[in-house]
C-alpha positions as CSV (number, residue, x, y, z in Angstrom):
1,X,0.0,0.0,0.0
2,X,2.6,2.4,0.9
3,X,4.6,1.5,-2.1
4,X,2.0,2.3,-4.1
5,X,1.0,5.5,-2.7
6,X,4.7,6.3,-3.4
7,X,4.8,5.3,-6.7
8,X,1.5,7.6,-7.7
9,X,3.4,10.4,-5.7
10,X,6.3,10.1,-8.3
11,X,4.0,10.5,-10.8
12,X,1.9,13.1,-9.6
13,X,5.6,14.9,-9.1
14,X,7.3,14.5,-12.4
15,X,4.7,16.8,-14.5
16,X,5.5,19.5,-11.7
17,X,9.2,19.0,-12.7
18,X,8.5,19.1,-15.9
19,X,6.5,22.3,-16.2
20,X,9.0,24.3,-14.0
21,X,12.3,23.0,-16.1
22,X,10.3,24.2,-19.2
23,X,9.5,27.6,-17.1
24,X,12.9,28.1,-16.8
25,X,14.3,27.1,-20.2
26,X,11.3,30.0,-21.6
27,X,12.2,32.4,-18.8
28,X,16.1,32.0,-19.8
29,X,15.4,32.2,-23.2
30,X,13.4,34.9,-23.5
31,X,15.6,37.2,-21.4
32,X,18.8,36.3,-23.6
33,X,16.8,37.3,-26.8
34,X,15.9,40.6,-24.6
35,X,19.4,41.1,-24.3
36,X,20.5,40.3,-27.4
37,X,18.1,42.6,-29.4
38,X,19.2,45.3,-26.3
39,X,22.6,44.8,-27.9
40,X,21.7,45.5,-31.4
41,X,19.8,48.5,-30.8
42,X,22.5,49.9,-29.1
43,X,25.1,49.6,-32.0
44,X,22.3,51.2,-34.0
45,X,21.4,53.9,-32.5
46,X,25.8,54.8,-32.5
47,X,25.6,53.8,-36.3
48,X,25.9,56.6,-39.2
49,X,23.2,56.7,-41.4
50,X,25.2,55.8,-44.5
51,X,26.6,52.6,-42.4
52,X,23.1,51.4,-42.3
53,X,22.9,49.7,-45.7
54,X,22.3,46.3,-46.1
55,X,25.3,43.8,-45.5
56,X,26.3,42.1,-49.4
57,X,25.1,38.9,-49.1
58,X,28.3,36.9,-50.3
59,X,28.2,33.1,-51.6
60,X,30.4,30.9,-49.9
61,X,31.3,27.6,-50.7
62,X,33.7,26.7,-47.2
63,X,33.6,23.3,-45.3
64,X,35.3,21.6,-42.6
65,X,39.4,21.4,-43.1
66,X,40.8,17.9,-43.6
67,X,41.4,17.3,-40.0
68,X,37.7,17.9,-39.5
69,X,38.4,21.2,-37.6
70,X,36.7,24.7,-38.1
71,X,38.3,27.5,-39.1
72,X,36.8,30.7,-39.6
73,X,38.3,33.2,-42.0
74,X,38.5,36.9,-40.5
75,X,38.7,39.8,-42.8
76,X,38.9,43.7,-41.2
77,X,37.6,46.5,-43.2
78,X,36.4,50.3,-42.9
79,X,34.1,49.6,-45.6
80,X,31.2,47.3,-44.5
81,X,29.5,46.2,-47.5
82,X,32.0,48.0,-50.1
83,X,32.9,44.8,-52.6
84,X,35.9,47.0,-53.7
85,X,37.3,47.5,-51.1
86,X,40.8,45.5,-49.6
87,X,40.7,43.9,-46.7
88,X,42.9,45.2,-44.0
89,X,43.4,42.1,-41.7
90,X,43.4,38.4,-43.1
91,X,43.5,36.2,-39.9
92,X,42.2,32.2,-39.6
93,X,41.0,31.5,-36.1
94,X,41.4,27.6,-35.9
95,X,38.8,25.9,-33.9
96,X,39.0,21.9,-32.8
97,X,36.3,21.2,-31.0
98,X,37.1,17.8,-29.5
99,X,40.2,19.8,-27.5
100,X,38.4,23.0,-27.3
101,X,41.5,24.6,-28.4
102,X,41.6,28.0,-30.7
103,X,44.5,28.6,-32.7
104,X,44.9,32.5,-35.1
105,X,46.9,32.8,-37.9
106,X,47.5,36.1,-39.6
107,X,48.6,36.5,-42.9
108,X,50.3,39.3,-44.1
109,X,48.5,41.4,-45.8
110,X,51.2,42.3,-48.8
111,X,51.9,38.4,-49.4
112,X,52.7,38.2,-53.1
113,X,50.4,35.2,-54.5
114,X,49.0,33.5,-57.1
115,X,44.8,34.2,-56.5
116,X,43.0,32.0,-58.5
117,X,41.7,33.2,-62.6
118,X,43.8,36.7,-61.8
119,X,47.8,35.6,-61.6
120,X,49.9,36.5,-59.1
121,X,49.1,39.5,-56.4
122,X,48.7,41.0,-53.4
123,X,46.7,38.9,-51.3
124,X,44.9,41.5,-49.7
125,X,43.4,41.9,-53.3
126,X,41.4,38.5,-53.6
127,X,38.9,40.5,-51.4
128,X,38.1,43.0,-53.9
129,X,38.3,40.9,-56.9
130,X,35.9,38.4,-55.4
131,X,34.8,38.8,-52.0
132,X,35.4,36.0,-48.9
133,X,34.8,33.2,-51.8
134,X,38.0,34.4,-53.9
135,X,40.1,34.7,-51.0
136,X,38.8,31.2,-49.6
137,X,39.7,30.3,-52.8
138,X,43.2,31.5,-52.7
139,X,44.3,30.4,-49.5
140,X,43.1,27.0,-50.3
141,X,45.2,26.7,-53.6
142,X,48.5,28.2,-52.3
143,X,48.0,26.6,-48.6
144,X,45.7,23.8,-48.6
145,X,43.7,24.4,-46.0
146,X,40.1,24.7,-46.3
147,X,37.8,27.4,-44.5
148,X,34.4,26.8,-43.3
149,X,32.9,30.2,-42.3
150,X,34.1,33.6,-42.9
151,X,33.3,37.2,-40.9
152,X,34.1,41.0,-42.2
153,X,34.1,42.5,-39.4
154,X,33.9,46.5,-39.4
155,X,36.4,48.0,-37.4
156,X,34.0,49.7,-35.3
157,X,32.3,46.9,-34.2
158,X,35.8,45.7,-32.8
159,X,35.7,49.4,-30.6
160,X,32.0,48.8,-29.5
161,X,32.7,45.2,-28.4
162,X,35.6,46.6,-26.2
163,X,34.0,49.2,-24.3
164,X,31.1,46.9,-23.7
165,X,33.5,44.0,-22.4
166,X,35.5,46.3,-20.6
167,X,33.9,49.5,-19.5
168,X,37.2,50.2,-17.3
169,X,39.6,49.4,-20.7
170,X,41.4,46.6,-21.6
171,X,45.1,46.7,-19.6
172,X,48.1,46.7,-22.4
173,X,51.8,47.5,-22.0
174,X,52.0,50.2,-25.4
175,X,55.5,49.4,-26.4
176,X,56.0,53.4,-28.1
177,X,54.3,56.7,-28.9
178,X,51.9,55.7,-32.0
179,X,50.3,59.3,-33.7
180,X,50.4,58.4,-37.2
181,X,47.5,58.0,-39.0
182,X,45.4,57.0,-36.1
183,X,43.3,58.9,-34.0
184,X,43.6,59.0,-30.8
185,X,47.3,58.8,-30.6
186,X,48.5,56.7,-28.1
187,X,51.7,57.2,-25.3
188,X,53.5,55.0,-23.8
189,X,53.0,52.9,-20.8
190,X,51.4,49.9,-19.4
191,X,47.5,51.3,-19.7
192,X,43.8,50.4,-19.8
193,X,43.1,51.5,-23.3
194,X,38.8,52.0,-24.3
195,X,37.5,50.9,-27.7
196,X,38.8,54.1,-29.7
197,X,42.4,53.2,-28.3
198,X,43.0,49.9,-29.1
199,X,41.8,50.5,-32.6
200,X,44.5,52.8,-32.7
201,X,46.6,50.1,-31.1
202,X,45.9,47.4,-33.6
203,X,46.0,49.3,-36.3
204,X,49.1,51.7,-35.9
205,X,51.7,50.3,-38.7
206,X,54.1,54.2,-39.6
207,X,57.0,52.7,-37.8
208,X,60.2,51.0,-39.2
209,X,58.6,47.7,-39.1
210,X,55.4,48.5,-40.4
211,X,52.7,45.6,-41.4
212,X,55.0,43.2,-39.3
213,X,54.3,45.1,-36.3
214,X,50.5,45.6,-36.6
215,X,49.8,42.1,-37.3
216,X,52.1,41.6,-33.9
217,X,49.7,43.8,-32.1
218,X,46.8,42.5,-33.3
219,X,48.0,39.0,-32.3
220,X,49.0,40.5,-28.6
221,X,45.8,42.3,-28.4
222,X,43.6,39.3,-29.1
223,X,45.7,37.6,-26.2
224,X,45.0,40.2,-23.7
225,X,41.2,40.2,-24.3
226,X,40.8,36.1,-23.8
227,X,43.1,36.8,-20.8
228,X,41.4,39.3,-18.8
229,X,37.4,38.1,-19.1
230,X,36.0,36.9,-16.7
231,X,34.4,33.4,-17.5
232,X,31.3,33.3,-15.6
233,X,30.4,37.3,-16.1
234,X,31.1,37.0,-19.8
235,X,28.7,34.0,-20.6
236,X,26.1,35.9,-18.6
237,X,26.2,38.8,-21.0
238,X,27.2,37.0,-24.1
239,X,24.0,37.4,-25.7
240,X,23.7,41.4,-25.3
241,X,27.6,41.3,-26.9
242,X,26.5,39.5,-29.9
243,X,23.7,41.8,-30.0
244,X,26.2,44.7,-29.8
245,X,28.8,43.6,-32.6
246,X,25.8,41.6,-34.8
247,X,25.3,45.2,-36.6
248,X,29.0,45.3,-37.7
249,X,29.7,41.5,-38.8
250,X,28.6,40.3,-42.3
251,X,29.0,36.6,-41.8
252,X,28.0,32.9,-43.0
253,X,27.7,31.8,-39.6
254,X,24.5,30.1,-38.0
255,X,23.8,32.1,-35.0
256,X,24.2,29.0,-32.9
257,X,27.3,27.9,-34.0
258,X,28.4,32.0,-33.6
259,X,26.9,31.9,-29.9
260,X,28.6,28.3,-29.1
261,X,32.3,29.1,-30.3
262,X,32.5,31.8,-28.9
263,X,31.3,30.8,-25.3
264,X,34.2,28.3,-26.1
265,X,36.3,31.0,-26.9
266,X,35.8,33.7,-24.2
267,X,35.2,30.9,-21.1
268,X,38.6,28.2,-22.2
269,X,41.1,28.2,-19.9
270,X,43.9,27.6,-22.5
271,X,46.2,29.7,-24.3
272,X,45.6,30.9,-27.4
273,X,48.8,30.1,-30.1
274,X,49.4,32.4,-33.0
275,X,50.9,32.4,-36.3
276,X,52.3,34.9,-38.6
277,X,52.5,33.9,-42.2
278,X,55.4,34.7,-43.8
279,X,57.1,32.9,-41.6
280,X,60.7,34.0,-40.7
281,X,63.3,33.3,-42.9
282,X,60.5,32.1,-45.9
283,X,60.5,35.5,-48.0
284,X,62.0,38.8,-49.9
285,X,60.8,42.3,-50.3
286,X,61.2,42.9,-53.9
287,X,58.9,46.1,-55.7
288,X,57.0,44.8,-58.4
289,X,55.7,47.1,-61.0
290,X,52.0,47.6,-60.9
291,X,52.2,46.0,-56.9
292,X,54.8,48.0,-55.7
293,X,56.8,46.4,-52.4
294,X,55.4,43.0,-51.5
295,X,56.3,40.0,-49.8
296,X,57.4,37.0,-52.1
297,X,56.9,34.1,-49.8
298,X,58.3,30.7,-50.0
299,X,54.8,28.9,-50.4
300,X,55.5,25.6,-49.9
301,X,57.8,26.3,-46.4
302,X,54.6,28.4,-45.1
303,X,52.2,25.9,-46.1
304,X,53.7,23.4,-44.1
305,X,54.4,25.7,-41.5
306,X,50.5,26.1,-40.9
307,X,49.6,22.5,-41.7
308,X,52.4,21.6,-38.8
309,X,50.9,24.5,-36.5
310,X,46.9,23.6,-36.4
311,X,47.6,19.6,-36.5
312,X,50.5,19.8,-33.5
């Protein structure tokens, strides 16, 4: 008898259970879609008029690399939605989900290549010759690695998703003055730097080591950010910071993949390894007519170089 009248009491009880779990999943779900349409209107309402176009809807034909890993290519412009224009920064965030391991490469910008239907050039220029396909293209035929998603990111969008992470700045060690061609200039000093100054940081290259340097700092400054979040605080307002930068990213991602990669990314404990391709030692600065100076890489040395770097 008692057993019975315990048995009917579980069942009476899992319904209740059931409807509160489902409460809660609603509840949690409908305050992170809050949040993340909180975070787009905000990047809006800071938006020029003329940046408010429609994002070019670009075909993509990417999968999964051979080593069944995901790698997302990461193109920096000024120029959201401007199909002429070069992009800026060419990095490949590596992803292997069954270590939970991120990996960036950054290619140089002024590697001298051959970009598929178009000869040899800059590979900067696949961009404007073809958009995220062409230069998918491109670094699949001179380094045979394939790219599953891309994302243009506008620059500003990288400055709104800083002062929203960190309100108080992001702490950096700026290794020398940097004025030109950025605004604000930047002194000196370990710092907390806002949104407005690490642009300037990561994209300062009038010194005597030019592109080399900025792709450094870029590297370094991507570093510090995974560094200094805070795990728990940053899931909780991960939906609000895709909401912020969602205005300023044309991308092929699934919002789900985009929301689970980069919890991933922002909550992993490990390291993240970098990659500057040239390699040392693996090119020469000749001027080209038509090109002017670029980097003539050794293509088969920094092919291997990356394929040993995201397999090791």
């Amino acid at each position: 008898m008692r057993s019975d009248r315990h048995q009917k009491k579980k069942k009476k009880r899992w319904p209740s259970i059931l409807l509160v779990c489902l409460l809660l999943i609603g509840g949690v779900s409908g305050y992170a879609y809050y949040q993340y349409q909180q975070g787009v209107k905000q990047s809006l309402n800071k938006l020029n008029n003329d940046k408010k176009e429609t994002n070019v809807v670009y075909d993509f034909s990417g999968q999964k690399d051979q080593y069944g890993d995901t790698n997302v290519l990461l193109l920096g412009s000024d120029a959201r939605g401007n199909e002429k224009s070069r992009s800026d920064t060419i990095m490949i965030l590596h992803y292997n989900e069954n270590k939970g391991t991120f990996k960036l490469t950054s290619i140089m910008r002024d590697s001298y290549v051959a970009i598929p239907g178009h000869a040899k050039h800059k590979i900067n220029s696949a961009f404007a010759r073809g958009g995220p396909e062409l230069m998918r293209q491109t670094i699949k035929q001179n380094f045979d690695i394939d790219l599953q998603y891309y994302a243009i990111v506008d620059f500003q969008g990288f400055a709104q998703l800083i002062d929203e992470l960190f309100p108080n700045g992001v702490e950096m060690n700026v290794e020398k003055k940097m004025s030109a061609n950025v605004n604000p200039p930047l002194e000196p000093g370990q710092q907390k730097l806002n949104g407005a100054q690490m642009l300037s940081y990561v994209r300062f290259r009038h010194d005597a080591i030019g592109d080399f340097g900025r792709v450094e700092r870029q590297q370094k400054a991507i570093k510090a950010i995974k560094d200094q979040l805070s795990g728990l605080k940053t899931v909780a307002k991960l939906p609000k910071l895709i909401g912020v930068v969602t205005p300023y990213i044309n991308t092929n991602m699934p919002t789900t993949d985009g929301v689970f990669m980069a919890k991933e990314f922002l909550t992993g404990d490990q390291n993240i390894e970098t990659l500057r391709i040239p390699i040392d030692n693996s090119f020469t600065e000749p001027r080209i007519s038509g090109e002017g100076a670029v980097l003539k890489i050794d293509v088969e040395k920094n092919k291997q170089a990356l394929h040993q770097f995201i397999t090791q």
